[in-house]
C-alpha positions in Angstrom: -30.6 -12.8 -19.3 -29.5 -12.9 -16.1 -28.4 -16.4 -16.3 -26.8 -15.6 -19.5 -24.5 -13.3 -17.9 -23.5 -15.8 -15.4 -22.7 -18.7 -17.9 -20.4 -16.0 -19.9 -18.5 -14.6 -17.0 -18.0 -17.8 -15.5 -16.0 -19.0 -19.1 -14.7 -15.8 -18.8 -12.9 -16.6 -15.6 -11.9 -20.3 -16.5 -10.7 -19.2 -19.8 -9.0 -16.1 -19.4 -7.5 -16.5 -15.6 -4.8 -19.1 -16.3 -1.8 -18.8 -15.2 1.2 -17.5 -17.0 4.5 -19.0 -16.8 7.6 -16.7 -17.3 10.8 -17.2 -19.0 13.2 -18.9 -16.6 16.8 -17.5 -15.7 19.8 -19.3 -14.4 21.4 -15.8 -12.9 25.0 -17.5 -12.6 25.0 -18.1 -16.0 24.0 -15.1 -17.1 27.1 -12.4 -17.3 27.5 -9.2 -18.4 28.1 -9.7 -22.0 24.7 -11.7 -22.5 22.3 -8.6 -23.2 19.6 -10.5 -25.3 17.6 -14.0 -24.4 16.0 -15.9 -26.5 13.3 -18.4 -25.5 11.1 -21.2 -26.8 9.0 -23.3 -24.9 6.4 -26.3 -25.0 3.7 -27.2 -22.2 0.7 -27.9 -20.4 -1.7 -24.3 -18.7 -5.1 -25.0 -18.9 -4.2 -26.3 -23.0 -1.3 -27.7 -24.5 1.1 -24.4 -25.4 3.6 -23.4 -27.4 5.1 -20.3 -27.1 8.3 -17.1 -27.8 9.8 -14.9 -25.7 12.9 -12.5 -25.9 14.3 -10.4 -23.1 16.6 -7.4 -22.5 19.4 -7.6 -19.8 19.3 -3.8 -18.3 22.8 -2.7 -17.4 21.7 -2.1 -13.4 23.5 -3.0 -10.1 20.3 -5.3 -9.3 20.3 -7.9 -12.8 16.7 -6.9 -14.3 15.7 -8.6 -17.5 12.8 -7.2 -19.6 11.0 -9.3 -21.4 8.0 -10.1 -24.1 6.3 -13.2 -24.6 4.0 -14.7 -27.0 1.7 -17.7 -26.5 -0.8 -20.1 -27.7 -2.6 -23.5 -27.5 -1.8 -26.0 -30.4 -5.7 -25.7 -32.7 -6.8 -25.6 -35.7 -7.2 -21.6 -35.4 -4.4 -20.4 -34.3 -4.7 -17.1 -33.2 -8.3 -17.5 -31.8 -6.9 -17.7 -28.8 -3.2 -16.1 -27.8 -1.6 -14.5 -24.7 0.7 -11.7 -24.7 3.1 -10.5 -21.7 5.2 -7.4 -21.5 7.4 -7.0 -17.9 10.4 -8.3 -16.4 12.3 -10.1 -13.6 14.8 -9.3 -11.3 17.1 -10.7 -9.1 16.2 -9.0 -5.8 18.0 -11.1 -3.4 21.7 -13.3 -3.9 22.7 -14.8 -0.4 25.5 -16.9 -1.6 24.1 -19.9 -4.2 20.5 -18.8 -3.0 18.7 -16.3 -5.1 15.4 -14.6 -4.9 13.9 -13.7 -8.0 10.5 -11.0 -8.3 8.5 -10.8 -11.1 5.7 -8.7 -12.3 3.9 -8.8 -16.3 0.6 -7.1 -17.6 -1.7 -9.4 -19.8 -3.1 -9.3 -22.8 -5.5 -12.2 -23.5 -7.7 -13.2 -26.4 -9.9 -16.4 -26.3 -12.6 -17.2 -28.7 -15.8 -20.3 -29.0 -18.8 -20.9 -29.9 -21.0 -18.6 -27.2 -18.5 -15.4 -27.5 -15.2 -13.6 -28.3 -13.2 -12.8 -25.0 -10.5 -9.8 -24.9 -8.5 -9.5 -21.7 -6.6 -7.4 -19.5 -4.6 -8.6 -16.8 -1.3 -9.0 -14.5 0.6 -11.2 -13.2 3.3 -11.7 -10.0 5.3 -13.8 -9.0 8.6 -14.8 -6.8 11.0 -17.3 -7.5 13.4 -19.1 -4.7 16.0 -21.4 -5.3 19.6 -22.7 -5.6 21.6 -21.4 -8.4 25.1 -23.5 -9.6 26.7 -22.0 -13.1 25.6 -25.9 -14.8 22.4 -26.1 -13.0 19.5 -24.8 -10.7 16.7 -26.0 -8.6 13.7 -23.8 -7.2 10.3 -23.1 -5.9 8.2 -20.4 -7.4 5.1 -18.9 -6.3 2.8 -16.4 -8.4 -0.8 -14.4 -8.6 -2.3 -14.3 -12.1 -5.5 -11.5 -12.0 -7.6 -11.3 -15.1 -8.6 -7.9 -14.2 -11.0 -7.1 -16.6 -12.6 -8.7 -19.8 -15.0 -7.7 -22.9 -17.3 -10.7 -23.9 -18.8 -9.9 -27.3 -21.3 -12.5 -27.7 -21.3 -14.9 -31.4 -24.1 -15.3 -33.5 -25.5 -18.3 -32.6 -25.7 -17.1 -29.0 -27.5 -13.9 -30.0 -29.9 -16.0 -32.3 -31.2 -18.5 -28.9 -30.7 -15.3 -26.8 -31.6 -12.2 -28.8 -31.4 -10.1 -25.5 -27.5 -10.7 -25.0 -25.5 -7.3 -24.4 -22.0 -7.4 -25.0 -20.0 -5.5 -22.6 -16.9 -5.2 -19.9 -16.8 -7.5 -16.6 -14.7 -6.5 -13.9 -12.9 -8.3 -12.2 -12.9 -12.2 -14.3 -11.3 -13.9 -11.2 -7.8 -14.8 -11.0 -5.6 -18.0 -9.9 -2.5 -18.7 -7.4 0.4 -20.7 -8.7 3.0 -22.8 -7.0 5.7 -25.2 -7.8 9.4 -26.5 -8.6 11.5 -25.8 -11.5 15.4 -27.1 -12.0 17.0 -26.5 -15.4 20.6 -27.3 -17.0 23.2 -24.7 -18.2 25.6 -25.0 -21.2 27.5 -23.1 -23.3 25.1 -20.2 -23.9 22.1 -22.4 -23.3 19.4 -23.4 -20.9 16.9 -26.2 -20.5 15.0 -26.2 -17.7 11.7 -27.7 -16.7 8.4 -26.9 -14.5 5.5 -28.2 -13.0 3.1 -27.0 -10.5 -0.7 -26.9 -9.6 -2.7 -23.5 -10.0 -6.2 -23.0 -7.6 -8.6 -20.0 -8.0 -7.9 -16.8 -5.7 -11.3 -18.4 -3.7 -8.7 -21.3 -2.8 -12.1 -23.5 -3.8 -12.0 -24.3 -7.2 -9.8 -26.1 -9.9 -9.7 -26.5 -13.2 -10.3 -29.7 -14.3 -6.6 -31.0 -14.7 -5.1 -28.0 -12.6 -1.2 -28.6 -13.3 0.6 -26.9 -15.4 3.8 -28.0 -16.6 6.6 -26.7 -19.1 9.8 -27.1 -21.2 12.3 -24.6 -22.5 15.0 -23.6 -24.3 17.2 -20.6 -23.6 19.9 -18.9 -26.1 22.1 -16.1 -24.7 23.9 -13.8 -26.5 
């Protein structure tokens, strides 16, 4: 049983400790009038992705967006497995073109095989530094994802070779550093912008099997 355990937790902490990647802001674009963002987006974290978000420009002295997101890998079964994010961002730091952006989400994850359902709770933070132009941006962002703690609830077939599996809570799952670069393009009331980055467990040891991430998005302003 023992072993058991081990197996599940460890796909527990590949599975549920990816990173997350945010909605990404060009802050010289964005002016007072633009309350609402909309954002779709494509990539590569741990699957290939699809995913929504929407956010909320707060009328503050420091520009603060709140935002939702919604995310899943391209399957079969779509909502077997599904991320959801609720936070926001803010633009702690202008010095000139150079900005300083801090971020912090909680987590709700869902992931689902063969050997057990897997329901999630986590956070994430990050910090984004870069070079902001009104038409364009580059920058370096840096981020902690923890899965902090996770139900497995074991399938049938598992507790028909192992009839002594015990569903229950593990806590903590593990959790996984993120660096990289982003640059986007701004437009109108648009934004396309790009990432990619590599993502190690909080160890520093381990990575996943291909351990970049990568995405492409679409921002509408209004």
């Amino acid at each position: 049983m023992k072993t058991i355990r081990i197996i599940l937790v460890a796909v527990a902490f590949y599975c549920t400790a990816n990173f997350s990647l945010a909605q990404n802001i060009n802050w010289k674009r964005l002016n007072d009038e633009q309350t609402h963002l909309i954002n779709l987006n494509v990539g590569w974290d741990f699957a290939s992705t699809i995913g929504i978000s929407y956010g909320y420009k707060l009328r503050t002295n420091i520009p603060v967006v709140m935002n939702v997101d919604f995310s899943l890998p391209f399957g079969s079964n779509l909502l077997d497995d599904f991320k959801v994010k609720l936070g926001g961002q803010a633009e702690l730091l202008k010095l000139g073109n150079f900005s300083t952006t801090v971020r912090a989400f909680g987590i709700f994850r869902r992931y689902e095989n063969r050997i057990a359902r897997l329901l999630n709770f986590g956070s994430e933070f990050s910090g984004v530094v870069g070079y902001y132009q009104p038409k364009w941006h580059a920058a370096a962002e840096f981020g902690f994802d923890k899965a902090i703690t996770t139900q497995v609830k074991h399938s049938a077939l598992t507790r028909e070779r192992f009839p002594e599996a015990k569903d229950g809570w593990y806590v903590p799952t593990g959790g996984n550093f993120c660096y990289g670069i982003q640059a986007g393009y701004s437009f109108e009331s648009y934004d396309i912008y790009s990432k990619i980055g590599k993502t190690v467990t909080q160890d520093l040891k381990t990575t996943a099997l291909i351990p970049f991430y990568l995405q492409l998005g679409l921002n509408r302003k209004f």
